[in-house]
Kinemage of the C-alpha trace (Angstrom):
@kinemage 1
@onewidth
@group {chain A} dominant
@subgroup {mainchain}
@vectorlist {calphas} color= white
{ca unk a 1} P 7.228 2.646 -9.962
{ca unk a 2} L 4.134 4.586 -9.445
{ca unk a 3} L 2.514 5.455 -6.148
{ca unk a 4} L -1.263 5.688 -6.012
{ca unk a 5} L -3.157 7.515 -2.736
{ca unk a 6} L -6.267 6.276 -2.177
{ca unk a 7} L -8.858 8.717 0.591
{ca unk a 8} L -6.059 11.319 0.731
{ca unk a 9} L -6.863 14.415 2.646
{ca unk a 10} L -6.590 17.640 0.666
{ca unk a 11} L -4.119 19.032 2.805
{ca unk a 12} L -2.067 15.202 2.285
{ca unk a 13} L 1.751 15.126 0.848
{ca unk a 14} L 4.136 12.466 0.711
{ca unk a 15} L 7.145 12.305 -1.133
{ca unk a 16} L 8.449 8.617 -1.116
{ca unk a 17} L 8.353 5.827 -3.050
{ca unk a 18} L 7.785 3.815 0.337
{ca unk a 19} L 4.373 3.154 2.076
{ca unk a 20} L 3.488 6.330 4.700
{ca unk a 21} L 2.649 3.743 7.060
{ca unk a 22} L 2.076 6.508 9.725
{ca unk a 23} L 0.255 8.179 7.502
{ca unk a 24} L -2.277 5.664 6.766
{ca unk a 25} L -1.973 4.780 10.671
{ca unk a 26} L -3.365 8.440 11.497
{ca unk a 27} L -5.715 8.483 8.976
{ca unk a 28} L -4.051 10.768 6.321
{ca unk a 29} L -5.133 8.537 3.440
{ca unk a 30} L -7.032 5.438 3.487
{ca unk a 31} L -4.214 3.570 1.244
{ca unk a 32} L -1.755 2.990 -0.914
{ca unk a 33} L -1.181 1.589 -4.715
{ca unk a 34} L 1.964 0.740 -5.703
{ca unk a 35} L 2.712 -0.378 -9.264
{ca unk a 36} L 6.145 -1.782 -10.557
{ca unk a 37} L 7.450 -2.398 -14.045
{ca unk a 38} L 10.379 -4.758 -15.760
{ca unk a 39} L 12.490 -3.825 -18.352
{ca unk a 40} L 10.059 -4.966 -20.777
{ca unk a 41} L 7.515 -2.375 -19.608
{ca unk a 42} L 5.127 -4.814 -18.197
{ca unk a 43} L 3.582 -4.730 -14.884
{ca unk a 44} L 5.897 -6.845 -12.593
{ca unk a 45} L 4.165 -6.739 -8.862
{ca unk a 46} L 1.281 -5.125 -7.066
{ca unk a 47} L 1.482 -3.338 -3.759
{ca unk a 48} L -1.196 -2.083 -1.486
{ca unk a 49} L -1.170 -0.954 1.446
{ca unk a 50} L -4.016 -0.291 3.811
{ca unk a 51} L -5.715 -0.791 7.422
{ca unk a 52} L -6.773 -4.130 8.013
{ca unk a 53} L -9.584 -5.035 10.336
{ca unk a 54} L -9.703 -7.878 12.456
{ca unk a 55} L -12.524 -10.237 13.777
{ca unk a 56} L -12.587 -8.535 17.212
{ca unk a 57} L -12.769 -5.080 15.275
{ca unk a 58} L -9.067 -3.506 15.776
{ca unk a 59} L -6.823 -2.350 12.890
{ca unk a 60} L -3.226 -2.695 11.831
{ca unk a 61} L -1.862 -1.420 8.707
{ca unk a 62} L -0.430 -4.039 6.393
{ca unk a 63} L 0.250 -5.099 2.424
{ca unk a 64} L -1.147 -7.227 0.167
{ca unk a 65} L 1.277 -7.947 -2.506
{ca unk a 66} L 0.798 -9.775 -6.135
{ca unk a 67} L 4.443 -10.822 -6.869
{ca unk a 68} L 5.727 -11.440 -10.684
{ca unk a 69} L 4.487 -15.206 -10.546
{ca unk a 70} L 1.309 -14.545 -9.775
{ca unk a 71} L 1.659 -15.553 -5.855
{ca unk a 72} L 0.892 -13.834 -3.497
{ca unk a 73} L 1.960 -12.171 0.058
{ca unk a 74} L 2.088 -9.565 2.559
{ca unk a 75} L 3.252 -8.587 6.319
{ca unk a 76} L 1.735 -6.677 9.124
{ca unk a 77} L 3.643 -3.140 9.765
{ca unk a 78} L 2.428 -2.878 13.345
């Protein structure tokens, strides 16, 4: 798997392999890239995660995932 951060402060260090939902929450980074392989060596799903903005303006962190098969999902973490 590799983690991308996206808008990281300079200062900014994470050591998982799991989205810093708090971090993205307090502004830390903007988001999150998260790349997995197969066996094979080929890409196998998409992760980001990231602040999503509503119609009335608020935010909530959530993911938008690209899964093997091409569909796709993702959840709210608030």
């Amino acid at each position: 798997m590799w983690r991308y951060d996206f808008g990281a402060q300079a200062d900014y260090l994470y050591g998982g392999l799991n989205a810093d939902v708090e971090g993205i929450r307090r502004g830390d980074l903007e988001a999150q890239l998260f790349i997995n392989w197969n066996s094979s060596g080929q890409v196998d799903r998409y992760e980001l995660w990231s602040i999503a903005v509503s119609g009335n303006g608020t935010g909530s962190v959530s993911s938008y995932i690209v899964y093997p098969d091409g569909s796709i999902g993702g959840s709210a973490a608030d």
